[in-house]
N, C-alpha and C positions, 0 to 999 in steps of 0.2 A: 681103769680106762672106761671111758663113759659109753651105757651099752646104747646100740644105734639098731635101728631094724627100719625096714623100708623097702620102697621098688627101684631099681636101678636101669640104665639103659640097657645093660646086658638082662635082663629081667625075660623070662618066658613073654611074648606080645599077648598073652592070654590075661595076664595079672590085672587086678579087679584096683583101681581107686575110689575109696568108697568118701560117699557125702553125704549128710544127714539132713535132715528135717524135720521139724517140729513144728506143727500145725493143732489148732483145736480142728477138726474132721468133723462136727456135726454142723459149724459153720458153713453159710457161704462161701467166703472167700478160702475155707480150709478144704471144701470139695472141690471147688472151681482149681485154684492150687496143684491140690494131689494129682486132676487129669490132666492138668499142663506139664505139669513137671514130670511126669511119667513117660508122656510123650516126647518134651525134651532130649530127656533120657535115652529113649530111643530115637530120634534122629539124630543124636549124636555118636553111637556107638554104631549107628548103620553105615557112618562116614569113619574108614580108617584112619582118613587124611587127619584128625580132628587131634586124636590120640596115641598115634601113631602104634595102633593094636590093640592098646590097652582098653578096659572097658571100663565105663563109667558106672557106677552100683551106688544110686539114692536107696536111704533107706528113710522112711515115712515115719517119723513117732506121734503118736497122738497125744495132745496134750489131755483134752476135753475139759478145757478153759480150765486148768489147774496150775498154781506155780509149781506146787511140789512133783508135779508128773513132767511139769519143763522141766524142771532142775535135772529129774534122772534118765531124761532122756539124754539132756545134753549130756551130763555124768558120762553114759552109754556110751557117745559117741567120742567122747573122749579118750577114752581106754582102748578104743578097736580101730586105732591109725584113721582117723578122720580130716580129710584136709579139708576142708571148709563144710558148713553148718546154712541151711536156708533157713530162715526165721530168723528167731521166731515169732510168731503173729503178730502178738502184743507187746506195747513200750515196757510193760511193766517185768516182763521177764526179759524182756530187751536189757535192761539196766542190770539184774543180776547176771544174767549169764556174759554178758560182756566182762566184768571180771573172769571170769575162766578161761575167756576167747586171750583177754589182756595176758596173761600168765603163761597158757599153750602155744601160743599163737596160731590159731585156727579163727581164720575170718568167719565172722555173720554176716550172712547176706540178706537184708529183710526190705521187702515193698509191701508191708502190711503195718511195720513198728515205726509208723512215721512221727514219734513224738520227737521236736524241733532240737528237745536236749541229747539226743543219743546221738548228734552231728559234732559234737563237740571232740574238741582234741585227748579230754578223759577217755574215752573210746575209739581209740586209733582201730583196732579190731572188726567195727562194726560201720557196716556200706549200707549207707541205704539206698535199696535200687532204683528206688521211684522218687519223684520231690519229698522232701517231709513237708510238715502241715503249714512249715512260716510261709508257705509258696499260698496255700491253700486259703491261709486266716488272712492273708495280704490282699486275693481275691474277695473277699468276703468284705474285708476293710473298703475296697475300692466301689465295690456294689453299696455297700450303703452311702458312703460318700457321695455315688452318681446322681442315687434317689433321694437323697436333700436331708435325708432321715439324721437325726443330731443324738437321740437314745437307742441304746438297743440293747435289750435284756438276754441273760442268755440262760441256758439251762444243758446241762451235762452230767456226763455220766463221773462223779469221781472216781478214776484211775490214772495213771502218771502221763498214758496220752491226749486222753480229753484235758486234763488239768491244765498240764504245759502248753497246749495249743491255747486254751485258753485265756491261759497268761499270753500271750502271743498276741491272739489277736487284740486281748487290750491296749497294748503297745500297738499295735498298727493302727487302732482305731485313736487312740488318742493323738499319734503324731497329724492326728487328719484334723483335729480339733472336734471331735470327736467323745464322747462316753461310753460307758459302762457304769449304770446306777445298780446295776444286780444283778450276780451271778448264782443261780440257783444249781444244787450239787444234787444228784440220784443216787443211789448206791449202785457201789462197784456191778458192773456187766457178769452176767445177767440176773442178779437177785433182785432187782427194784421191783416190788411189788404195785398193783394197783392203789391202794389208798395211800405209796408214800407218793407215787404220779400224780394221784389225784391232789395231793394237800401240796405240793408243789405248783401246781397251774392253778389255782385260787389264789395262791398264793403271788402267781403274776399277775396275774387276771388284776390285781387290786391294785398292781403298779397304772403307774402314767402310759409307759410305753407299750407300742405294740407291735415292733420290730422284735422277733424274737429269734434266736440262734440256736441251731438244737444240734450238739455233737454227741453223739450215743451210739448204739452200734442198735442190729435189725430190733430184735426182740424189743428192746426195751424201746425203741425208736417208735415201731409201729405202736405201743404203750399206749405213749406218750399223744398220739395222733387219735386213737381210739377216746382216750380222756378227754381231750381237746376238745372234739365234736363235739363231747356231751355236753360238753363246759358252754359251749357256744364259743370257741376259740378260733372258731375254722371259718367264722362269716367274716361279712363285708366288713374291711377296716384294721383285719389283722394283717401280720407280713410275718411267714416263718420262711428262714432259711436254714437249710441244713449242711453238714459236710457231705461227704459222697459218699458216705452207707447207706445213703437211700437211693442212689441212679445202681450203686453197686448193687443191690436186691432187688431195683427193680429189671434191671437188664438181666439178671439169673434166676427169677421168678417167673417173670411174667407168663402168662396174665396173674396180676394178684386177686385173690377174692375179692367179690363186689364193696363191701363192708370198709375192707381195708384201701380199697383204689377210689371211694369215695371218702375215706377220711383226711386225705393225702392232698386235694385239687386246691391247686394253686400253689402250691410248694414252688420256694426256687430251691435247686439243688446244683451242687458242682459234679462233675467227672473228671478224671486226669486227661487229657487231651492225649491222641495218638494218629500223627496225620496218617493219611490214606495211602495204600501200597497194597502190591502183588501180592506180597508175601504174606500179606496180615488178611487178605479176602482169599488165599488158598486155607489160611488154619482155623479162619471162619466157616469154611464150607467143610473142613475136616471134624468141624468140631460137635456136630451132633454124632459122629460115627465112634470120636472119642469116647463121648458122655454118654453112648445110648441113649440120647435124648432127655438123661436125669438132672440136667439140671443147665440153664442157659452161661454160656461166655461174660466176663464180664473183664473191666481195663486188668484187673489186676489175674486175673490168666495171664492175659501178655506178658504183664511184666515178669510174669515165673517162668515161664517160659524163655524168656531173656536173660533171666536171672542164671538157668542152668547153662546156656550157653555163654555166658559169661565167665560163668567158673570155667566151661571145658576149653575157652580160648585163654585162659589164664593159667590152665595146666599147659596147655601147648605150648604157650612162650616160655615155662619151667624146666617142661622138659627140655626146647629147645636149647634152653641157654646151660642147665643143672647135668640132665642126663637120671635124674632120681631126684626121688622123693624119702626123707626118714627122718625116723622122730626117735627122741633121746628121752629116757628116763628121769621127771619131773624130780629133780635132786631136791626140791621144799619141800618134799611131802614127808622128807627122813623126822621132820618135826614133827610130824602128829604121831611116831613109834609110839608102841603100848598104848593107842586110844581104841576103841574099837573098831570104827571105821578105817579102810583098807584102802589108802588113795595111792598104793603104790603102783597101778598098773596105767598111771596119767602117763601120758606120754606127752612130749613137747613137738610141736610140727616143727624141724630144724628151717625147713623155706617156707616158713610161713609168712615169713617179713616181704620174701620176694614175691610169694603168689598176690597179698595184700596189694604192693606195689604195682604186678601186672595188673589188677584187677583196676587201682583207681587211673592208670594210663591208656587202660582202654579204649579202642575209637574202633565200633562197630555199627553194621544195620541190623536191628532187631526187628521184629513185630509191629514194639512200641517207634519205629522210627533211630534216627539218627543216636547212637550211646557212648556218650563220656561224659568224665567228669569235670568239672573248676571249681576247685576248694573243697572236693570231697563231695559236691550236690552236682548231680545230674544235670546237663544243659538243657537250658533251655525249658526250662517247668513250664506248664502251661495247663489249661483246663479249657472244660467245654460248659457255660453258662447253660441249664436247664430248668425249664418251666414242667410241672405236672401240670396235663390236662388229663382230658377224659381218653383220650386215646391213645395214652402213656404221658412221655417226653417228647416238648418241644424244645429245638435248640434256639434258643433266643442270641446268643453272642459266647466269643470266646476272652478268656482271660490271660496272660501272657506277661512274665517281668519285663519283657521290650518292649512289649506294645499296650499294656496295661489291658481295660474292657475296647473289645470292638466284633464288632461283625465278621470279619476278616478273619481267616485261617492264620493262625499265627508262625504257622512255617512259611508261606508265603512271603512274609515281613520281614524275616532275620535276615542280617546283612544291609535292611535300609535305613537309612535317616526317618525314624517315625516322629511325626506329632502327634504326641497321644491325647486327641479328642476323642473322650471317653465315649464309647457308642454301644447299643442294645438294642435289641428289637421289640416287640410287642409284648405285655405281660397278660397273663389272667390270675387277677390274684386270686385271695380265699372268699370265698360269697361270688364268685361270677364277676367282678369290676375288673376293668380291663382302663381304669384311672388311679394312678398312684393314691396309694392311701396314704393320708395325711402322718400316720405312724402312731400317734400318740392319742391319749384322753386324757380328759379328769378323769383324777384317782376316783376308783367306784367303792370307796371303804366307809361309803354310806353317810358323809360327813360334809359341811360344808365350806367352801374357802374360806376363811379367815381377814377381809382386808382392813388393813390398818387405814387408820383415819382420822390425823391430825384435828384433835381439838380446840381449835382457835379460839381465842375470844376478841381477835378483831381482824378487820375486815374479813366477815363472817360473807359475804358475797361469793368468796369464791370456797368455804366448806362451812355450811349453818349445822353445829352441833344439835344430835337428837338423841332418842333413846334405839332407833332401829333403825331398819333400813328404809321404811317409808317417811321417816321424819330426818333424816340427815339429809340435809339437801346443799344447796350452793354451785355454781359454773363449774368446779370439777366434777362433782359426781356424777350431774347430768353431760358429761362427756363422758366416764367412765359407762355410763349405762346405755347410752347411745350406741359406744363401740359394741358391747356386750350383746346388745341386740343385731347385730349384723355379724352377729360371730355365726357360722352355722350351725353349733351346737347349742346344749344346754349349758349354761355355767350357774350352779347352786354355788350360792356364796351369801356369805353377809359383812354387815360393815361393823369393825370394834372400834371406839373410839380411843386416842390414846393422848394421852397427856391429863392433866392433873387441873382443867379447867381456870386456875387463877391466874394461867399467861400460857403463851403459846410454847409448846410442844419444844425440845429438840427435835430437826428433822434428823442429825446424824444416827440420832439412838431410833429411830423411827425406822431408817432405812437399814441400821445393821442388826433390828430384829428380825426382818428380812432375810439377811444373811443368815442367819440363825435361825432362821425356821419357826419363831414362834409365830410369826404372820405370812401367810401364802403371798401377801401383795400388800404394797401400800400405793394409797389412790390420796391425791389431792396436790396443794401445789407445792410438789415437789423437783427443786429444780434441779437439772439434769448438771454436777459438777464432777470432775477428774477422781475428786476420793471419794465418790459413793460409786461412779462405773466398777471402780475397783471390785466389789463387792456384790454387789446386785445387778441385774440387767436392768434397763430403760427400753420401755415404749418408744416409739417415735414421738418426736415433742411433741403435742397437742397446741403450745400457744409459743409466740417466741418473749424471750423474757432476756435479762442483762443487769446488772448493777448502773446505777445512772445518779447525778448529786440534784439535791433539792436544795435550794437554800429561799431567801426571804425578797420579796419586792417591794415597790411601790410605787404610786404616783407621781408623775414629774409632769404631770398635765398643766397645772394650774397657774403657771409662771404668767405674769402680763406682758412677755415677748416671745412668747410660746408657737406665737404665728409665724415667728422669724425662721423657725426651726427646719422647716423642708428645705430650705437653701442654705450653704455656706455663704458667707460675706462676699466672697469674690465673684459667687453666683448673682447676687444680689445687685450688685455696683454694674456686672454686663449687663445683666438683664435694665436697668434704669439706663444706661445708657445708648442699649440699643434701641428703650422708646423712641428716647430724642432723637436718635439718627434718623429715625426710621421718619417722625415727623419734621425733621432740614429736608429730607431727600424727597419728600414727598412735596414740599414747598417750594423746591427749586423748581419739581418737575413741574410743578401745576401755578408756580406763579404767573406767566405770559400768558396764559389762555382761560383763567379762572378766576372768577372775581371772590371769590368766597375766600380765596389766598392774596386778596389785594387791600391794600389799606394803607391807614398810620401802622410806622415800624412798630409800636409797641401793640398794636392791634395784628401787625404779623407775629411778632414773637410768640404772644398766647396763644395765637391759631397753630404755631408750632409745636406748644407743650400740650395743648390742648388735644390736636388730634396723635400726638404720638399716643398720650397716656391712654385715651379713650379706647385705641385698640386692643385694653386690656381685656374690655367687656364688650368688643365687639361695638360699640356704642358711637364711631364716629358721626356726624353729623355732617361734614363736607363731600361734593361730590367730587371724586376723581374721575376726570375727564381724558387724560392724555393714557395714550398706551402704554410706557415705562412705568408711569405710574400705578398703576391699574395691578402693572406683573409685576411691580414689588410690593404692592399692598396685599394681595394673593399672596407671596412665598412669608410674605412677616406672618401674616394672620394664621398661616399653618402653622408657623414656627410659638403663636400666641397658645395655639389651641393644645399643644404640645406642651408647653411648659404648664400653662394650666390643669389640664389632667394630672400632668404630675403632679404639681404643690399640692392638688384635692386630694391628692390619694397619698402622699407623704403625710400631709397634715392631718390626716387622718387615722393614720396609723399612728403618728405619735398621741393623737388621745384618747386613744384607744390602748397602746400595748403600754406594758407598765416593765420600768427599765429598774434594774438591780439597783440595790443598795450596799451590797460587797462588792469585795474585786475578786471574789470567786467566779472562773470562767469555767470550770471542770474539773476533775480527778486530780490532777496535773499542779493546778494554782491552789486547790486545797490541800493535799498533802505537804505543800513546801511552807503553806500557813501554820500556825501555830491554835491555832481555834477547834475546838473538841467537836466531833462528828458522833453523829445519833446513827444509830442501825436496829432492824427489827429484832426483838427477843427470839432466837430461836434459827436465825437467818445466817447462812453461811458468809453473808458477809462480814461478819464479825473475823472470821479466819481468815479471811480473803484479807481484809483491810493488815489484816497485822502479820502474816504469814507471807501474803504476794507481796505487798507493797509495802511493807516493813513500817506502818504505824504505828507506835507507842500504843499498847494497850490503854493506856491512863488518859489518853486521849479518845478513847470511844468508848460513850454514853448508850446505854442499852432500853430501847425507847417500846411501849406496848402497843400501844392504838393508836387511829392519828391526832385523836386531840393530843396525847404524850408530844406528837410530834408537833404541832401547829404551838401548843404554850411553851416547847422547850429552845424554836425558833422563834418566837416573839420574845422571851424573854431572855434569850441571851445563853439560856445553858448551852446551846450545841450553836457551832456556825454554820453548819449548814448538814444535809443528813442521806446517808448512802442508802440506796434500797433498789428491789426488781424494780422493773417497770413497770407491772399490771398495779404494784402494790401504790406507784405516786401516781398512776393514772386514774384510781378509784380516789386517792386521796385529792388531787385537785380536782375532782369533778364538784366538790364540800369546800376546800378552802381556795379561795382563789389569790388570798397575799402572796404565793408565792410559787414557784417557778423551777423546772430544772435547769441544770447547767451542764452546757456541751453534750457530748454526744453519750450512747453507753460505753463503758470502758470494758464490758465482756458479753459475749455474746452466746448464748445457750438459750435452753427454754426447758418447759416443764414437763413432766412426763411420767406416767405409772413405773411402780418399782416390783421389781419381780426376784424371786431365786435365780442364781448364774443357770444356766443353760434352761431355762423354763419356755417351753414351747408358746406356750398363754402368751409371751411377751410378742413374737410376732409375731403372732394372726391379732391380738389386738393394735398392733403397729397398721399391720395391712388395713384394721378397718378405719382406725384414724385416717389414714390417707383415703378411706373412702369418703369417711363424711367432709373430709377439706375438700375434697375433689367436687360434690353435689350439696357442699353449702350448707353442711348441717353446723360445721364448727362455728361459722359468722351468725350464723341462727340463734345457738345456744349463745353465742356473746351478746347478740345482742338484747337478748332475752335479759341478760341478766346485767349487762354496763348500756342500757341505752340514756341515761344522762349526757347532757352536752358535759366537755372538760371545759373549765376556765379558760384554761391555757393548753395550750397544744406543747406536748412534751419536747416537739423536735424543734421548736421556735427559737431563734436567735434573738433575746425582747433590747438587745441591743441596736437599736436602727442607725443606723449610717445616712448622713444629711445625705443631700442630693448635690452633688459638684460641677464645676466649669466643665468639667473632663466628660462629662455624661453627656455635655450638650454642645462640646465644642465643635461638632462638625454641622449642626442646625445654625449657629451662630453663624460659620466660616459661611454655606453659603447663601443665609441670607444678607451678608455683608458683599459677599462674593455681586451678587446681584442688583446691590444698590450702588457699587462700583461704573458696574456695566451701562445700568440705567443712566449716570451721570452723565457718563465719558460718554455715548450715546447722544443726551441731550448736549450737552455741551458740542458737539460735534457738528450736529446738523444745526444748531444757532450759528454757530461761526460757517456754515455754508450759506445759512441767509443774509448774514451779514456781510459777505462776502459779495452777494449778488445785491445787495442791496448796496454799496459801494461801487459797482462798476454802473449803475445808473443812476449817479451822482459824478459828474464830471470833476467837481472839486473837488469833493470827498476825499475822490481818488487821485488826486493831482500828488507828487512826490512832496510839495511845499507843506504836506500834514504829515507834522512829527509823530513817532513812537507814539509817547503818551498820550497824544491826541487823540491818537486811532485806540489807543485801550480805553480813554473815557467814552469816544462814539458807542465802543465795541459792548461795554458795561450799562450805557444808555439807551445801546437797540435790545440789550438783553431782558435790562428792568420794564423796557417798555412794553405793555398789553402790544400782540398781536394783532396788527391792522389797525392800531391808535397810533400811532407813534407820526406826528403831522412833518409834513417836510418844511414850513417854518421854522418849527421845533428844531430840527436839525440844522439850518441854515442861520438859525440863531448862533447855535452853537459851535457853526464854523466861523461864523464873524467872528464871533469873540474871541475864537483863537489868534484870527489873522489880525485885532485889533491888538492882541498880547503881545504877536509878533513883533 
């Protein structure tokens, strides 16, 4: 029968449940601890109601940062009916004794062994009371993400908590898009001596970055800070953050030594957060009476103190529900018989599953605030964002999983719908700046940047090969050096040329040494496409650039109907006809009262064709006298002046612009051609042509300079030749035969090449956008393309005549108006003719036929005004009434 021993409800109310503890004691947090949980202790055993008699009996083991003095303590309290264990301090004995906890079942209760792995389901045994560090490293992620910072080096103590939080936070900083370029290891707490501190922080000092992360515990911490100083780590420009062993020393120290409170200023540090209550401002004012003043409060007193009442609320629901407590004789241990070691007096907690369970259902007010668990972690983690100044800690803002960084009390918050617009207060960093520091530098390992620098040997304009950096010159560099001078720092660098001088460079191999680190940068004109971002970062474009087709021109000037050319035929035929109109209607208007319109008919017809054509040039010689005439010879000659400026400027542009010789229109009509395309040696459009738009390799000619290009489109090897724009816009500003076609087909531009996440990349981006902004970029262009181009790249050299359609509403109403003018004249003749008939008695007599009255009517019309003799007319009624 399996032997049992235990307290039972019938038990004397006097019997002792005993709990252990395992602390290093020469610690901070192991003295702060001991007087919490002491105290605990006893306001627990001073409330009968708690335990219902029984008395609660911690016993304290010291470890004094040793595993093998954890191991026998726990040992210890394994053997002497122990129902749960506080610790112990550190993850690292956290992880072994947890197997023992697993076996006996005797929970760990630890708010000091916060490594992120000892949450796992391997360790059902082990509670961690306070958040563990993924709460912590999460904050820490979220702070740098605010302040812009993209590296951030870090430096720790090697042991299984720093380690693991480490890892930790890498993963939180990476899901942020985010780095981690080096992580710097100390030896295990507390042996790291000064010179391995020292050859560690030279050893950052030489990195880029200067965001640094420091998880260590006091001793080695303060170290670390003392080195620093001397290093010059501590001035303007650096950023150290730390976990909260340094608000934890310095809330239980203070005041620290001058030495050490000036090594420190400007530190951001974290604390556990714990809102504000009664109950936690009475054990604050109790707590110098605890300590005799030896030593100050800091969060993680609370949480032990919470921690013991945890457990005695966790007995009380045992007893409640059990009535005892008892532990059975460790029946695995029958295997180690005849070893030397004696593990038979292990005893097994028989409720240890159930106390485990009260413990993680718990829902209490503690010290630290509101306590329970969801999935085994504490609700509600949160911290208190802290600045070192001179007159300790400032709280700048609080950290929270619900409400992320804000100014705001984050118990305040739970329960509402937050937006979490990340928010903090004022910083003073290291050196007294109270302006974020940029985070980063050139490496200081005494050496200078490396940029790569495409060797061309044509169109040497935009990079002229040298031997240095005062002889490489050309449109890119002097943009690269322009930005570099608005940079606020210093940038030591030089320029290596790269390619093999007998034809121009691959850029791909250019940009994925890059990647590869043999070259810090490549400068020149490098254009910005899809599989090099892959790989390297890009500046802000510098110029805009595109793939765009060249093919061949020529003259069509010279034809001898060349003049015909600004109008279509049917432009033509209105325009001649509207002369003539224009000279009938003006002959009609002005024949009765104009002798210059009077004559022999074949002497009026010329004066017809004569004065219509004349108004070409302005040049008529008759005067118009009557007022219809007057306003249609006015709306024609506008309509003259009109047509005119156009033909001048049509025809003028035809001999001037020079119209194609293919039927290449663009991208589009050449690739459906069958005709071999030229592209620059070295130029991504080689990939582009056969890769996007699925050209036959065999079809594209691989072309060096532009005369390669101008003899291989004169003579027929290529029909027409893909390339950037800057590269055909140097080139026809030289050959003027020929001409691009349609528009570019892609649209990018050029731009410096960097390592993926390289800082360099934008602050030189920024200052590109400075000099485009105050005109330095058109400067240096024109500095270096101020030639006229032949041709204007963006030109259509296909001109379109000029149509009926352009001019059909100048025609409508000047026709419109010679209408008017007619009907008008004709109108008021037939009202003088009219009055001139009613003082004519026979005229008007009914005995004058129709036709009669139309030949009078035609006779008073042709006749000159005030000539027309009554004879004359009287003649010509006899003769009617003699026909009669």
């Amino acid at each position: 029968m399996e032997e049992k021993r235990g307290i039972s409800e019938g038990a004397s109310r006097t019997e002792v449940v005993k709990v252990g503890a395992i602390f290093s004691l020469r610690s901070v947090n192991g003295k702060v601890s001991k007087i919490a949980i002491e105290a605990a202790e006893k306001d627990v055993n001073s409330d009968p109601s708690v335990l219902g008699g029984r008395k609660l009996s911690i016993s304290i083991h010291d470890a004094n940062y040793s595993g093998f003095l954890g191991i026998t303590g726990a040992i210890k309290y394994m053997v002497s009916d122990t129902v749960a264990i506080l610790g112990p301090q550190d993850a690292t004995m956290g992880h072994i004794l947890s197997h023992l906890s697993n076996e006996l079942h005797v929970p760990l209760l630890s708010f000091t062994a916060l490594d992120p792995t000892l949450s796992t389901l391997q360790y059902p045994y082990f509670i961690q009371t306070a958040p563990n560090d993924q709460f912590q490293m999460a904050a820490i992620a979220d702070m740098i993400s605010y302040y812009g910072w993209h590296d951030v080096v870090v430096l720790y103590t090697d042991d299984d908590q720093c380690r693991n939080s480490m890892f930790t936070l890498g993963d939180k900083i990476e899901n942020k898009g985010l780095k981690i370029p080096s992580k710097v290891a100390l030896p295990p707490y507390p042996t790291a001596t000064r010179t391995q501190v020292h050859d560690a922080l030279v050893k950052i000092k030489m990195m880029e970055s200067r965001v640094i992360v420091l998880y260590t515990f006091s001793k080695t911490g303060f170290l670390v800070f003392e080195m620093a100083k001397s290093l010059g780590m501590m001035e303007a420009g650096y950023v150290w953050i730390t976990s909260s062993w340094l608000s934890t020393v310095i809330d239980s120290t203070s005041p620290l030594p001058l030495k050490t409170a000036n090594s420190i200023q400007g530190v951001l540090t974290l604390r556990l957060h714990t809102p504000e209550s009664k109950r936690k401002q009475s054990f604050i004012s109790r707590w110098n009476e605890l300590s005799n003043g030896s030593i100050g409060l800091n969060t993680y007193g609370l949480y032990a103190y919470d921690t013991v009442w945890m457990i005695a609320r966790g007995l009380k629901e045992l007893f409640d529900q059990n009535g005892t407590i008892s532990f059975s004789k460790y029946t695995h241990a029958g295997s180690l018989s005849g070893e030397s070691l004696d593990f038979s007096s292990l005893g097994v907690f028989n409720e240890g599953n159930e106390l485990l369970n009260n413990l993680l259902t718990i829902s209490m007010i503690g010290l630290t605030g509101p306590i329970q668990f969801q999935d085994r972690y504490p609700l509600h983690p949160s911290y208190d964002i802290l600045n070192v100044v001179k007159s300790g800690m400032k709280r700048i803002g609080y950290w929270s999983n619900h409400s992320g960084l804000s100014v705001v009390a984050p118990e305040t918050l739970y329960g509402k719908a937050v937006n979490r617009t990340e928010q903090l207060g004022s910083m003073v960093w290291p050196g007294g700046l109270t302006t974020k520091p940029r985070g980063w530098v050139l490496p200081l390992d005494g050496r200078r940047l490396r940029i790569g620098v495409p060797r061309r040997v044509s169109y040497q304009e935009f990079v002229t090969p040298g031997s240095g950096n005062e002889t490489i010159k050309g449109y890119c560099i002097d943009v690269f050096v322009a930005a570099v001078e608005l940079l606020p720092y210093a940038v030591n660098y030089e320029f290596v040329l790269f390619g093999d001088g007998k034809e121009n460079p691959s850029y791909f191999e250019l940009v994925n040494n890059v990647a590869l680190k043999e070259f810090d940068a490549a400068v020149g004109d490098i254009a910005i496409v899809t599989s090099r971002t892959k790989i390297v970062d890009f500046t802000q474009p510098y110029i805009e650039s595109g793939l765009i087709v060249l093919a061949p021109v020529k003259n069509l000037n010279s034809s001898p109907l060349a003049f015909l050319r600004p109008f279509t035929p049917m432009l033509w035929i209105v325009s001649a006809a509207f002369f003539l109109l224009i000279g009938l209607v003006v002959w009609i208007l002005e024949r009765r009262d104009n002798d210059e319109f009077q004559g022999h008919p074949r002497k009026q017809f010329v004066t017809i064709l004569w004065f219509g054509f004349s108004t070409m040039f302005f040049a008529q010689r008759e005067n118009v006298m009557s007022t219809p005439g007057r306003f249609v010879l006015v709306i024609w000659l506008f309509v003259v002046l009109i047509i005119n400026s156009s033909y001048t400027a049509s025809l003028t542009s035809i001999f001037t612009v020079q119209l194609a010789t293919s039927p290449i229109t663009g991208i589009d009509s050449l690739i459906s051609t069958n005709v071999r395309i030229g592209f620059q040696v070295g130029s991504f459009a080689e990939s582009y042509l056969s890769e996007e738009l699925n050209v036959h390799k065999s079809r594209l000619i691989a072309l060096g300079s532009p005369k390669e290009y101008a003899a291989a489109l004169k003579n027929g090897t290529v029909g027409a030749i893909v390339d950037e724009q800057p590269y055909i816009d140097v080139f026809l500003a030289e050959y003027c035969d020929y001409s691009t076609k349609g528009q570019q087909f892609t649209k990018s531009g050029w731009g410096f090449a960097f390592p993926r996440d390289s800082p360099l990349a934008g602050d030189l981006s920024t200052a590109i956008l400075t000099l485009s902004e105050n005109g330095g970029l058109q400067k240096i262009h024109d500095q270096w393309f101020s030639r006229k181009s032949c041709s204007s790249g963006d030109s259509n050299l296909d001109q379109e005549q000029l149509h009926l359609q352009s001019f059909i509403g100048l025609f409508s109403i000047c026709a419109g108006v010679c209408f008017f003018a007619l009907f008008l004249h004709f109108f008021l003749t037939m009202c003088q003719f009219n009055r001139h008939l009613k003082q004519d008695p026979e005229a008007s007599s009914n005995r004058v036929s129709n036709p009669t009255r139309l030949r009078k009517f035609l006779s008073f019309a042709d006749a000159k005004r005030g000539g027309l003799s009554k004879r004359k007319i009287e003649d010509t009624l006899s003769s009617e009434r003699g026909e009669n």
